[in-house]
N, CA, C and O atoms as a MOPAC input file, in Angstrom:
PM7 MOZYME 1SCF
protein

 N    123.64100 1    73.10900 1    54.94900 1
 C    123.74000 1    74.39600 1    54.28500 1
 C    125.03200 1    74.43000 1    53.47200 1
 O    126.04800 1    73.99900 1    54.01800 1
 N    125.11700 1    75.00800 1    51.92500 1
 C    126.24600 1    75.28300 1    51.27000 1
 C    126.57100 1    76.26500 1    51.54800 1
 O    125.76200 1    77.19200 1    51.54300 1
 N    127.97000 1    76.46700 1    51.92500 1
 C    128.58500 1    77.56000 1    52.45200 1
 C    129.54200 1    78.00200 1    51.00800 1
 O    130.36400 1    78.91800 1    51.04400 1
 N    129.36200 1    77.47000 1    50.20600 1
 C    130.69200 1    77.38800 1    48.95800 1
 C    130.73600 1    78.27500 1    48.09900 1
 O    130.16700 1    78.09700 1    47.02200 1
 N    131.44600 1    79.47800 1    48.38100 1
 C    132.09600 1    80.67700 1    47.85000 1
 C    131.11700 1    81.70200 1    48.93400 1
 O    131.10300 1    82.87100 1    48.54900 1
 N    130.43600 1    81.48100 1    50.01200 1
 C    129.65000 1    82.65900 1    51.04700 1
 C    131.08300 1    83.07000 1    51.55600 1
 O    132.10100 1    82.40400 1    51.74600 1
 N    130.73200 1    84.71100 1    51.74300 1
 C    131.74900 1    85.27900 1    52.49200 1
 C    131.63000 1    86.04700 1    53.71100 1
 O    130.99900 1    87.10300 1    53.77300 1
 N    132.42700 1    85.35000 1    54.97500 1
 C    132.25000 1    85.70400 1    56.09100 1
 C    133.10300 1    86.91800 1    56.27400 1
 O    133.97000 1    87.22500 1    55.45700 1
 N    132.79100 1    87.75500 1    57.59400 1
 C    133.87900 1    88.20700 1    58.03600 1
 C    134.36300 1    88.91400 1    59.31500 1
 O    133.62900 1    89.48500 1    60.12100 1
 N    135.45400 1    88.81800 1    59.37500 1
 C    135.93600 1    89.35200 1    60.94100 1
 C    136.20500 1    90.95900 1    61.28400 1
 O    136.42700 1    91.92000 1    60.54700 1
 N    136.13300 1    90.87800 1    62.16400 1
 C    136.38200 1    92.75600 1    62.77700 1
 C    137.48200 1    92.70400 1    64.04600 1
 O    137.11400 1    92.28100 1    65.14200 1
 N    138.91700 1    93.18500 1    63.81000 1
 C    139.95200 1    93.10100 1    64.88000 1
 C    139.92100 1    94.49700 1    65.28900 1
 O    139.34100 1    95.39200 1    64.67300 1
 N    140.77800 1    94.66300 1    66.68600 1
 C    140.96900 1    95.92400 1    66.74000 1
 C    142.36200 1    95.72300 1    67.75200 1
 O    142.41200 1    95.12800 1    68.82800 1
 N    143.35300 1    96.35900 1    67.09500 1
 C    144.33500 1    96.80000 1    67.43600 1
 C    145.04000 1    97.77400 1    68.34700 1
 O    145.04600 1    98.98700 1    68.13900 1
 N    145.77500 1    97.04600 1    69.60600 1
 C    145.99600 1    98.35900 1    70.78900 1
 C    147.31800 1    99.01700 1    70.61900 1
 O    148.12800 1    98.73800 1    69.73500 1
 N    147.47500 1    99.98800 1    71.61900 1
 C    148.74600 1   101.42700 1    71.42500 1
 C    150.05300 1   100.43300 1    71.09900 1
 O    150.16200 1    99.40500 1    71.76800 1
 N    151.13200 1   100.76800 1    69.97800 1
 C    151.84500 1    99.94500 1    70.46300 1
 C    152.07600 1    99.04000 1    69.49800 1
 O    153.24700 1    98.96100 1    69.12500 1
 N    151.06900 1    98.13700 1    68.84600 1
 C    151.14000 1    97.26300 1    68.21100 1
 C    151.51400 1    97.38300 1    66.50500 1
 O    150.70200 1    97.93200 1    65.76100 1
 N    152.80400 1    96.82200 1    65.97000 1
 C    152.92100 1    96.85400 1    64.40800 1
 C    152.15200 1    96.06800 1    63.90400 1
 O    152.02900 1    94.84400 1    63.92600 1
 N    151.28300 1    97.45000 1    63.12100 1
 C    150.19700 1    96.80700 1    62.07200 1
 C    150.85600 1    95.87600 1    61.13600 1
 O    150.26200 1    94.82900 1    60.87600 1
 N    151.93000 1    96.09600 1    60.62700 1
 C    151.82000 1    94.59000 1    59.35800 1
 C    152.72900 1    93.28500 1    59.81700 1
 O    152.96500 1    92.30300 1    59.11300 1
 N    153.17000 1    93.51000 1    61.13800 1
 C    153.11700 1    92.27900 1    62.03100 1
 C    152.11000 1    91.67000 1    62.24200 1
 O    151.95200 1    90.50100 1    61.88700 1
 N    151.15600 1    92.43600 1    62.92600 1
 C    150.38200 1    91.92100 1    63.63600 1
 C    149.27300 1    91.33400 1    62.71800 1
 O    148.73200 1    90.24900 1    62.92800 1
 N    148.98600 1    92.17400 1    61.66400 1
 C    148.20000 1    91.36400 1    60.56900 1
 C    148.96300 1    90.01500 1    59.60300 1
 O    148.70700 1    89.45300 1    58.53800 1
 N    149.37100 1    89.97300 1    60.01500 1
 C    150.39500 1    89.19900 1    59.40900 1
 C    150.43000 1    87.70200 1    60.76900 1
 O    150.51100 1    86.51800 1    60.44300 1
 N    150.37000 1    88.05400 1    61.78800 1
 C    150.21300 1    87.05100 1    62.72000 1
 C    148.93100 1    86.89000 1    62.95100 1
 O    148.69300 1    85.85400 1    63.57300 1
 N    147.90800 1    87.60500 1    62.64900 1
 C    146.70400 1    87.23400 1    62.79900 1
 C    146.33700 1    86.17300 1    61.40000 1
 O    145.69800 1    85.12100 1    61.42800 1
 N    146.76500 1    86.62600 1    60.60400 1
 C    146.25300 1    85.63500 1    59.32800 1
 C    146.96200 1    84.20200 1    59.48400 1
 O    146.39200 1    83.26500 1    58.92600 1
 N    148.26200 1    83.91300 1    60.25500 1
 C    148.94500 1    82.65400 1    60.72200 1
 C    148.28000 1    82.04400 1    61.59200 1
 O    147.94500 1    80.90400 1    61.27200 1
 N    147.92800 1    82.45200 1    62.71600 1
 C    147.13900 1    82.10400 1    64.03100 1
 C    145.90900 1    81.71800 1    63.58500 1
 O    145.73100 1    80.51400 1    63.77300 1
 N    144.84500 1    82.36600 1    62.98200 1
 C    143.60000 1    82.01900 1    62.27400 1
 C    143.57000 1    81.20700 1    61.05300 1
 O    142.49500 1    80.89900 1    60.53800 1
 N    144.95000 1    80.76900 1    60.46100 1
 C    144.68600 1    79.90800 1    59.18000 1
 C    144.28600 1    80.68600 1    58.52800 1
 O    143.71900 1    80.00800 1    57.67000 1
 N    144.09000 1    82.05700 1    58.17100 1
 C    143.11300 1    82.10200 1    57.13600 1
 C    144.06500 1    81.95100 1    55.82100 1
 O    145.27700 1    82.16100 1    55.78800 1
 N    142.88100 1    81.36700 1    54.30100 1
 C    143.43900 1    80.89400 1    53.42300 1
 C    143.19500 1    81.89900 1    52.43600 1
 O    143.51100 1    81.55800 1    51.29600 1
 N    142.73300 1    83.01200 1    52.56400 1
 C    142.11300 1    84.00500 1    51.65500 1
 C    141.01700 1    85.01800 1    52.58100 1
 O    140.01300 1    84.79500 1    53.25800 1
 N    141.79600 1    86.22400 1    52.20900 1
 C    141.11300 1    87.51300 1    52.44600 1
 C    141.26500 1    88.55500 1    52.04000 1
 O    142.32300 1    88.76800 1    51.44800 1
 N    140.40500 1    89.51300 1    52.16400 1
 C    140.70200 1    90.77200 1    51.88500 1
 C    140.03300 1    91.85300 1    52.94600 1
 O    139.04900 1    91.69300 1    53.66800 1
 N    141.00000 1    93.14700 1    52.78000 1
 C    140.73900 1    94.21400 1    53.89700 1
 C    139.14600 1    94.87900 1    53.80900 1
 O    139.15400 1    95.89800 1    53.11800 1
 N    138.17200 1    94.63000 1    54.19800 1
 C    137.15500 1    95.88100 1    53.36400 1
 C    137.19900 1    96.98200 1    54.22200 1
 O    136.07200 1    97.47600 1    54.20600 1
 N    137.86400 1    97.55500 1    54.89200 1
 C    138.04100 1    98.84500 1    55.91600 1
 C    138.66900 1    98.78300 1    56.67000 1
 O    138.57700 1    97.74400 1    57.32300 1
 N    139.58000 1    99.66600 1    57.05400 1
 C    140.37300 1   100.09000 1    58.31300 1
 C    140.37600 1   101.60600 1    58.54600 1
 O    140.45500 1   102.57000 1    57.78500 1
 N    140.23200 1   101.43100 1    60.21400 1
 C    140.23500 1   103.08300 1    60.46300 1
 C    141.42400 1   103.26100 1    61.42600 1
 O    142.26900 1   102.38800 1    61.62000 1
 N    141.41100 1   104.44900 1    61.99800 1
 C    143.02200 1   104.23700 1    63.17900 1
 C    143.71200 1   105.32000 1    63.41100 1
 O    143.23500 1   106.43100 1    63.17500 1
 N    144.65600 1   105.18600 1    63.79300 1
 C    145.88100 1   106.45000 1    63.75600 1
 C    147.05600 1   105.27100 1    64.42300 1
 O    146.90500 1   104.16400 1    64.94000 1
 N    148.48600 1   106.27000 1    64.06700 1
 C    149.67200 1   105.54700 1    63.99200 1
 C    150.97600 1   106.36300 1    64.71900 1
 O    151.69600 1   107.12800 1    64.07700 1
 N    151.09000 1   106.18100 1    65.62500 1
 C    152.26300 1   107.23200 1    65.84000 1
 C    153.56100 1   106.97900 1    65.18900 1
 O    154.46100 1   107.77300 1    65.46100 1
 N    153.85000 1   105.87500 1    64.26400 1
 C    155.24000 1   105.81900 1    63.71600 1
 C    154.20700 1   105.05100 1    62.39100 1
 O    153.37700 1   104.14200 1    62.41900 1
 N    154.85100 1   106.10600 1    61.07100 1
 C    154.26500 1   105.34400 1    59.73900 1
 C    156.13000 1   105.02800 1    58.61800 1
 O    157.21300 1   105.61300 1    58.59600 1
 N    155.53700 1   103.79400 1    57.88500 1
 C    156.49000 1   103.65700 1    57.53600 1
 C    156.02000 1   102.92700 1    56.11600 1
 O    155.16600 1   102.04200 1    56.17300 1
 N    156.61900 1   103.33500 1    54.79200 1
 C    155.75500 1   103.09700 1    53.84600 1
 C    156.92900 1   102.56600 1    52.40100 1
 O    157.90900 1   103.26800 1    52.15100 1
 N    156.74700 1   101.76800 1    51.89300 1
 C    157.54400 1   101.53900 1    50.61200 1
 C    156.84800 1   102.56300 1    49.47000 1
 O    155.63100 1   102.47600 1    49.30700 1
 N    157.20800 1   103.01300 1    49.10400 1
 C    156.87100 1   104.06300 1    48.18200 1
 C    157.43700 1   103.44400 1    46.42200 1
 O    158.58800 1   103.14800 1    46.09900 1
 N    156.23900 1   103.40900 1    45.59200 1
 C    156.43200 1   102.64400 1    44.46900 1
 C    158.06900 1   102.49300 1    43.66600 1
 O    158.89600 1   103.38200 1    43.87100 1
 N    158.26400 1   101.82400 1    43.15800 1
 C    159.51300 1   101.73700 1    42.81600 1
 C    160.50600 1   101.75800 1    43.74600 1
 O    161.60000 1   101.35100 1    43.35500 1
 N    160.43300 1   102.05200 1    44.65300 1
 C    161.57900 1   102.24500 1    45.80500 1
 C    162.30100 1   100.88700 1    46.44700 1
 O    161.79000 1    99.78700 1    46.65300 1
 N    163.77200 1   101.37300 1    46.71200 1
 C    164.65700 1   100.47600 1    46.99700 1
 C    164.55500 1   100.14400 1    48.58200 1
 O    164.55000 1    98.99900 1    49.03400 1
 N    164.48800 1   101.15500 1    49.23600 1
 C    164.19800 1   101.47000 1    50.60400 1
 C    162.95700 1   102.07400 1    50.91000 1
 O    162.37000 1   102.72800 1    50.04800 1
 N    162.39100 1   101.89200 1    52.30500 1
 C    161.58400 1   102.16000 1    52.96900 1
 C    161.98600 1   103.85900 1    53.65600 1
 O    163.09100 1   104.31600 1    53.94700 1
 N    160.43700 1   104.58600 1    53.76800 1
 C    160.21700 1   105.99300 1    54.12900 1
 C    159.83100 1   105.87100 1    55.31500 1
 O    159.25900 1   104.83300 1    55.64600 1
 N    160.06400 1   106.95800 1    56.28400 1
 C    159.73000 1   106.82000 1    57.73600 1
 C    158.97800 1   108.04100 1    57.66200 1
 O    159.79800 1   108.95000 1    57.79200 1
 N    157.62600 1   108.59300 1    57.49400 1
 C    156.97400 1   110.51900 1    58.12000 1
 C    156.80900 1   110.07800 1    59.55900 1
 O    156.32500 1   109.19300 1    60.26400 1
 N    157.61000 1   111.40200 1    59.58700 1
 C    157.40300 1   112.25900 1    61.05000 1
 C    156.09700 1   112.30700 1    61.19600 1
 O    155.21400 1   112.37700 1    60.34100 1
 N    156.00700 1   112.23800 1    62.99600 1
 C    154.70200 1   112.79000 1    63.85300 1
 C    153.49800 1   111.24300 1    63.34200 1
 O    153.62900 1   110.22800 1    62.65800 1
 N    152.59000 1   111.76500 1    64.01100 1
 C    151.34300 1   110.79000 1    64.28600 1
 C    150.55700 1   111.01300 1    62.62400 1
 O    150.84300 1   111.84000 1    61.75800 1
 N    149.55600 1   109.99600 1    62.61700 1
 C    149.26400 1   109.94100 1    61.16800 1
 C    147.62200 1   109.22600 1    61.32100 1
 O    147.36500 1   108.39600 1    62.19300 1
 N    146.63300 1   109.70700 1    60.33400 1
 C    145.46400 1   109.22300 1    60.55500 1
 C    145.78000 1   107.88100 1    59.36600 1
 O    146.65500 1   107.93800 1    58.50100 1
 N    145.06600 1   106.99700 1    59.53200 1
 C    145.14900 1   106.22300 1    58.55700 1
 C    143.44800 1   106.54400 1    57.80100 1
 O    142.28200 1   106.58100 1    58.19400 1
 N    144.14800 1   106.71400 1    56.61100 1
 C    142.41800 1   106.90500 1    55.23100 1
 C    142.39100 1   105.55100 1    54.59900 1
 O    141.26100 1   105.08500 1    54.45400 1
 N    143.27200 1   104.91100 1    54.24200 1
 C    142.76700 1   104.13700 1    53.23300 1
 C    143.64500 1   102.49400 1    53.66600 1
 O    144.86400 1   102.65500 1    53.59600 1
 N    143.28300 1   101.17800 1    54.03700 1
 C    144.30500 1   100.20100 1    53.88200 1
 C    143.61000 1    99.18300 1    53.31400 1
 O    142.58400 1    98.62800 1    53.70700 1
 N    144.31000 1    98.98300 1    52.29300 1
 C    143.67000 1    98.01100 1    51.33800 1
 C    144.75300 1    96.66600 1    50.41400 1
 O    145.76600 1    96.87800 1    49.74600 1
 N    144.15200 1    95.48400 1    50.66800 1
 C    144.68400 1    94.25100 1    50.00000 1
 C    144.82200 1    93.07500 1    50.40700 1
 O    144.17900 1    93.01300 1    51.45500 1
 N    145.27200 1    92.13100 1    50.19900 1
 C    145.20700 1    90.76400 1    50.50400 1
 C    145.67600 1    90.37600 1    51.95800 1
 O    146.32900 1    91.13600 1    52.67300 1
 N    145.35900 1    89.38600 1    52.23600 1
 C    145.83800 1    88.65100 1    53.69200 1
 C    145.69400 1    87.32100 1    53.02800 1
 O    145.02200 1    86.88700 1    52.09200 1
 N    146.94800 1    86.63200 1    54.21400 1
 C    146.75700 1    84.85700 1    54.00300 1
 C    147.92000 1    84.96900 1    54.87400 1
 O    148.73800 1    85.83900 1    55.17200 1
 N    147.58900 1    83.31800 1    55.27400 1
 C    148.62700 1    82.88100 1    56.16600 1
 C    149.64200 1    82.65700 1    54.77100 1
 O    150.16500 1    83.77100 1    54.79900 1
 N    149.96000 1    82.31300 1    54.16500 1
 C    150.70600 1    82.26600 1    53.06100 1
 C    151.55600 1    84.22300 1    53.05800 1
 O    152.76200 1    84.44300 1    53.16800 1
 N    151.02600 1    84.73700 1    52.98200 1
 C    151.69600 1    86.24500 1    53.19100 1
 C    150.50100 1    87.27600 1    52.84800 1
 O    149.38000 1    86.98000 1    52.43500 1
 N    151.17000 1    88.93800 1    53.20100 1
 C    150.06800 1    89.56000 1    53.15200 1
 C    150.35500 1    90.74400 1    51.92600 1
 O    151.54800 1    91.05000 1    51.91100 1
 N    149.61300 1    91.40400 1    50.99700 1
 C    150.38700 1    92.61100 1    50.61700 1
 C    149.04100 1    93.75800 1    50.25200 1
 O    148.24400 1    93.65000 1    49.31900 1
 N    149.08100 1    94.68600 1    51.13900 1
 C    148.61900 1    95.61300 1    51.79100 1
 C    149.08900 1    97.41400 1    51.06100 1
 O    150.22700 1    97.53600 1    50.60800 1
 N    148.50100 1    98.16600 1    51.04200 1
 C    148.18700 1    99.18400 1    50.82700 1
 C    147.87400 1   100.22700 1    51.58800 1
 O    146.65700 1   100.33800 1    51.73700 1
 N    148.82100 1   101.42100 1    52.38500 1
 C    148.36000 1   102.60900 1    53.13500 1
 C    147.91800 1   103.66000 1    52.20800 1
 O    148.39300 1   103.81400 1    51.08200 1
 N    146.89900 1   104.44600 1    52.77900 1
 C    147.29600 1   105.98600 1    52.63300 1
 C    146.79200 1   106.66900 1    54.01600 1
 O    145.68100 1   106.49100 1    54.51400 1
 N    147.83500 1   107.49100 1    54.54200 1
 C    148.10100 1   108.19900 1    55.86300 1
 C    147.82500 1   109.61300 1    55.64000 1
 O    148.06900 1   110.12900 1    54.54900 1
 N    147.33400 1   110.25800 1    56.60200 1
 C    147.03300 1   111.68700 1    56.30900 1
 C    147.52500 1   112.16200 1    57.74700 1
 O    147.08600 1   111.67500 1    58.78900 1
 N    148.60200 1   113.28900 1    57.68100 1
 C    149.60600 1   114.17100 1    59.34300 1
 C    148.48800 1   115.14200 1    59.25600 1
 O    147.55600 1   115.34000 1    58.47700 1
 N    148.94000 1   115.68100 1    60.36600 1
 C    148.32000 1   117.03100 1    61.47800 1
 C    147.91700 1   117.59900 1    60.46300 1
 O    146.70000 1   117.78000 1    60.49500 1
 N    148.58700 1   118.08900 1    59.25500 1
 C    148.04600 1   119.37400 1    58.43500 1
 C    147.31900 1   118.92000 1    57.27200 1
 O    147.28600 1   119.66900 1    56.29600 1
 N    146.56600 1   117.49000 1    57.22100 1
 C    146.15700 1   116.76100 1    56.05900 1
 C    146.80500 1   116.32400 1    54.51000 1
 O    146.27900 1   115.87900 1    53.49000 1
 N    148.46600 1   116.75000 1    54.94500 1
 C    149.17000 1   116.16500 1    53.86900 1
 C    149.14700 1   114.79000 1    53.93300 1
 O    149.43900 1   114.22700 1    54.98800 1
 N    148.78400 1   114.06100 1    52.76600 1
 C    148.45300 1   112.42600 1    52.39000 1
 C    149.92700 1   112.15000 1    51.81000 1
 O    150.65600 1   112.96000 1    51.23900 1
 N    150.15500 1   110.92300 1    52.07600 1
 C    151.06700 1   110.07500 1    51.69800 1
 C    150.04200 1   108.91500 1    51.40500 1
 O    148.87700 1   108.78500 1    51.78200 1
 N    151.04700 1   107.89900 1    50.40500 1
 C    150.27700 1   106.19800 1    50.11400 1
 C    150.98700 1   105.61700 1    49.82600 1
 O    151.72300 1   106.25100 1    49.06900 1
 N    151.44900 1   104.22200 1    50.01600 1
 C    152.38700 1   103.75000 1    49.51700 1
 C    152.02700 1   101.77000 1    50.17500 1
 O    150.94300 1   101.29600 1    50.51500 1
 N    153.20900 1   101.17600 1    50.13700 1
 C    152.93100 1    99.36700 1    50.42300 1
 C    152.98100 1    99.41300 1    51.94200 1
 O    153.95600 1   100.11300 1    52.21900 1
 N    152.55900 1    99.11500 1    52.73700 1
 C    153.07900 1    98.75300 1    54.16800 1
 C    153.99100 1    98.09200 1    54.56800 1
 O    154.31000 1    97.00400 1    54.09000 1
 N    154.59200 1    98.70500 1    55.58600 1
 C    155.81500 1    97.74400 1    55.90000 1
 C    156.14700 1    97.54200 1    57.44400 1
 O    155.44500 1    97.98500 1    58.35300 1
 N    156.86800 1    97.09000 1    57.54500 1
 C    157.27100 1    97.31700 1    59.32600 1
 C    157.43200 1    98.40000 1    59.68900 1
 O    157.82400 1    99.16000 1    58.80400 1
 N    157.25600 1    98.93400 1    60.90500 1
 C    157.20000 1    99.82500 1    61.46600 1
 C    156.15500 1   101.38900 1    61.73100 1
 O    156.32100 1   102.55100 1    62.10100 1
 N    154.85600 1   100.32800 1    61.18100 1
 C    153.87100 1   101.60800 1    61.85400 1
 C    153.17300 1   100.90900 1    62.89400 1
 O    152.62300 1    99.81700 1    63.03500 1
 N    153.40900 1   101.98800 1    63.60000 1
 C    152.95800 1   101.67000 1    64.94500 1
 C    151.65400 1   101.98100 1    65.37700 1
 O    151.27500 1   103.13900 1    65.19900 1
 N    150.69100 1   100.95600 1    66.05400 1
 C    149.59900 1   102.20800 1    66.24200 1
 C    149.32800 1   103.08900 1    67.29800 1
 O    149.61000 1   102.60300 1    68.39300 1
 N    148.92700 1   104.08900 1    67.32400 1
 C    149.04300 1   105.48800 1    68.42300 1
 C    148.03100 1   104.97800 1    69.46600 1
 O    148.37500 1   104.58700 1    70.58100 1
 N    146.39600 1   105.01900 1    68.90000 1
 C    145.49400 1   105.01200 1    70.10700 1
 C    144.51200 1   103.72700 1    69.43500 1
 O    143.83000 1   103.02000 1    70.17600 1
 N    144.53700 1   103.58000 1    68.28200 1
 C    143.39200 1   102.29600 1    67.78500 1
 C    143.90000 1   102.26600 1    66.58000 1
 O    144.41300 1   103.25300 1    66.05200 1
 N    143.76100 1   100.68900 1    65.83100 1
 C    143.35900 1   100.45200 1    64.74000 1
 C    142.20100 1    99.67100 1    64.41900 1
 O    142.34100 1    98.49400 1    64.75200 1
 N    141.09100 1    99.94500 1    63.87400 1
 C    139.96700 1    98.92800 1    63.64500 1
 C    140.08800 1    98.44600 1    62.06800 1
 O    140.03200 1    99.22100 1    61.11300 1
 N    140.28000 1    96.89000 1    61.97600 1
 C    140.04300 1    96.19700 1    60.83600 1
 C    138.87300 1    95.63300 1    60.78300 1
 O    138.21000 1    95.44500 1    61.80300 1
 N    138.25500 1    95.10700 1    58.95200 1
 C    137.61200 1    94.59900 1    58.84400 1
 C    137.97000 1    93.55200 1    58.02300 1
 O    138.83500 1    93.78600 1    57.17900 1
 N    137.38100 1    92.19100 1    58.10300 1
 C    138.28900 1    91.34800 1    56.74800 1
 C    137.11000 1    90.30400 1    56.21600 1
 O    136.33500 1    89.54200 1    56.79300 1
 N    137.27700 1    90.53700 1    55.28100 1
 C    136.21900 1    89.70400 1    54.20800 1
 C    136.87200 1    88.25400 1    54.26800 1
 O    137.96100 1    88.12900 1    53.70800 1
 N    136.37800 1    87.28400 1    54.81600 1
 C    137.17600 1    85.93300 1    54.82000 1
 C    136.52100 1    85.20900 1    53.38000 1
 O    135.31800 1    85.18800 1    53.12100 1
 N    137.42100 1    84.72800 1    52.66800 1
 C    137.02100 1    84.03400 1    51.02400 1
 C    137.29300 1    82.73200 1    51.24800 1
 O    138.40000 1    82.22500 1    51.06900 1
 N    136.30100 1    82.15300 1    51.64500 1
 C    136.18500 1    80.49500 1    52.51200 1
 C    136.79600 1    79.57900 1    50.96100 1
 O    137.65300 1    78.71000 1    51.12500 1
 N    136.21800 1    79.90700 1    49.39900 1
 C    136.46200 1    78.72900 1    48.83600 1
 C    137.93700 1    78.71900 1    47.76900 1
 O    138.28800 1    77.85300 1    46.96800 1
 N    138.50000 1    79.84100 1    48.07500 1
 C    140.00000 1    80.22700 1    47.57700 1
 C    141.01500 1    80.01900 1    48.80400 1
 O    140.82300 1    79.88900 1    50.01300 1
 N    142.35400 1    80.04300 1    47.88600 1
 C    143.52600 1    80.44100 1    49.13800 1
 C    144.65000 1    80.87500 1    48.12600 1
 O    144.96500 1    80.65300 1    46.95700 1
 N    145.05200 1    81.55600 1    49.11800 1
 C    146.35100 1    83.02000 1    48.39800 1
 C    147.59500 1    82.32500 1    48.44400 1
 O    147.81500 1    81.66400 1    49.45900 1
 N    148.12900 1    82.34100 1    47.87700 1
 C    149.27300 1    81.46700 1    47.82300 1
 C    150.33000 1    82.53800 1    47.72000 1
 O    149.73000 1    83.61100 1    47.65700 1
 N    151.96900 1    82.78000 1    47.66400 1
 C    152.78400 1    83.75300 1    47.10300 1
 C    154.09300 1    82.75200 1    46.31500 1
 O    154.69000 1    81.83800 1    46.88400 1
 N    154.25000 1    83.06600 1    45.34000 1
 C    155.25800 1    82.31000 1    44.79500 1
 C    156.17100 1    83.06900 1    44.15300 1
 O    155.43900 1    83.98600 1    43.78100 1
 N    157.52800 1    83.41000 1    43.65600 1
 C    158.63800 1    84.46000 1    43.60400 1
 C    158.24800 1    84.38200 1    41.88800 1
 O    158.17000 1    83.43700 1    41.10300 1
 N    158.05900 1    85.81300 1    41.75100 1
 C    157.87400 1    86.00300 1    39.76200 1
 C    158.93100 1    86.73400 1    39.59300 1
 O    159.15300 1    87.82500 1    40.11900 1
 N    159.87000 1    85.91400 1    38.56300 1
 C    161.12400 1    86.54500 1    38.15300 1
 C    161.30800 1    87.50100 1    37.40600 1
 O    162.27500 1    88.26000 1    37.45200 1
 N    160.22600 1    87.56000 1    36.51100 1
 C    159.64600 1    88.95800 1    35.67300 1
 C    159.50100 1    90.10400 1    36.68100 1
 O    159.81000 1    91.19700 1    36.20600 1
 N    159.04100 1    90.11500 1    38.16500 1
 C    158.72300 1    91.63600 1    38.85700 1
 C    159.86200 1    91.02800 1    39.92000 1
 O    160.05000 1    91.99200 1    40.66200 1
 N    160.49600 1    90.22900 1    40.26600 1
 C    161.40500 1    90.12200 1    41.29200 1
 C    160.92900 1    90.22400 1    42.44400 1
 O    161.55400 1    90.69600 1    43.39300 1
 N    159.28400 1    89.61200 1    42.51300 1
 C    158.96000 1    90.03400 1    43.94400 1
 C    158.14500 1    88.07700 1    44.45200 1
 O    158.42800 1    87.09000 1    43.77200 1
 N    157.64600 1    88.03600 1    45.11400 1
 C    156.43500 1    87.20700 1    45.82300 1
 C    154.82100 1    87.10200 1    45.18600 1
 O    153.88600 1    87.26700 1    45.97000 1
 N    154.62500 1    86.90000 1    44.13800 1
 C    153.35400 1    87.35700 1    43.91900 1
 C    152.21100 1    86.57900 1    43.86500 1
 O    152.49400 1    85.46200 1    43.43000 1
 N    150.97700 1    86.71200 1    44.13900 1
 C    149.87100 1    86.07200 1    44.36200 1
 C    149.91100 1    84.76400 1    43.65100 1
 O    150.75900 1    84.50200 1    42.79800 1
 N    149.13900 1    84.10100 1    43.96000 1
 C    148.65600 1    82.76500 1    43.14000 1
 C    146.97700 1    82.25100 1    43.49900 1
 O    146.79300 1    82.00200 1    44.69100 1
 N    146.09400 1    82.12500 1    42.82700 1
 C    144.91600 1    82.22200 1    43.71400 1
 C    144.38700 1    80.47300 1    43.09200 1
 O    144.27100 1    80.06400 1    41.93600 1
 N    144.13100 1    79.67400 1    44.59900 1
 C    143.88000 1    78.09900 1    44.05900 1
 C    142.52900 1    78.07800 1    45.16300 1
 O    142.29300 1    78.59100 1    46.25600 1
 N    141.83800 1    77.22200 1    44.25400 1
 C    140.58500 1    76.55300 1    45.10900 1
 C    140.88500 1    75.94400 1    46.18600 1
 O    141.92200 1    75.29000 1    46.07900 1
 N    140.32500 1    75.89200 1    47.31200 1
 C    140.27300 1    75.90300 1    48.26900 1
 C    139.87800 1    74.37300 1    48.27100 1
 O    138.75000 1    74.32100 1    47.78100 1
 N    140.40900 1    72.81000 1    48.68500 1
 C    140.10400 1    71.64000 1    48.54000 1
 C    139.08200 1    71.54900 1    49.04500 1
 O    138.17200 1    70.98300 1    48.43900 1
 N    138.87700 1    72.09300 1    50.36500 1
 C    138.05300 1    71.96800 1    51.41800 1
 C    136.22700 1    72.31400 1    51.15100 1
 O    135.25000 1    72.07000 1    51.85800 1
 N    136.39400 1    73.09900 1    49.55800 1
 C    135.42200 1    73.41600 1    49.47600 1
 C    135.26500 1    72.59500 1    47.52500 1
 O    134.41600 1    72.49800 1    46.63900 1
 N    136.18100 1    72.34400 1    47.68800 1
 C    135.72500 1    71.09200 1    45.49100 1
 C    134.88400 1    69.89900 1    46.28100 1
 O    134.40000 1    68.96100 1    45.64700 1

């Protein structure tokens, strides 16, 4: 059977306690994976913590937080990810993920594994950051 560009995928779920962009971040090391993407996450967080565009420093909101939206790449190579959080009174925040959200009672992921790519990150001096690189996957030429 050709498996070459089929896309599998996994379903984690995350206990009280655990930093989400650690822990996704050690799951994509531990599993090798060479390319993915988020297609859903659901959850809540008792500590959220968010880079907010342009920003020099990282934001901490108060109180527990539903998670609505997490979306973007994974690789053992690195991950870069996307919140949006909604508090007690349905005020939304969105911003990059970072260390320090914690999760409260669950997080459920889903991840699209992209068997014939792999994510690479290499430093672009134009944005001053880590940014993608996307190469065929040998395993599958």
């Amino acid at each position: 059977m050709d498996i070459r560009g089929a896309i599998a995928t996994s379903a984690i779920r995350l206990a009280p306690g655990t930093d989400l962009r650690r822990e996704l971040q050690a799951i994509a090391q531990q599993k090798r994976i060479g390319a993915a993407i988020l297609l859903g996450a659901v959850g809540s967080l008792s500590q959220v913590c968010l880079r907010f565009a342009d920003a020099a420093v990282h934001t901490k909101l108060p109180g527990k937080h539903e998670i609505l939206t997490l979306s973007g790449t994974v690789a053992e190579a690195g991950i870069h990810v996307h919140m949006t959080v909604a508090d007690a009174q349905g005020n939304c925040k969105g911003g990059h993920l970072v260390e320090g959200c914690e999760v409260y009672t669950t997080v459920e992921l889903v991840l699209a594994l992209l068997p014939a790519v792999r994510f690479q990150r290499e430093f672009d001096a134009s944005t001053g950051f880590k940014e993608l690189l996307i190469a065929p996957d040998s395993e599958f030429l």
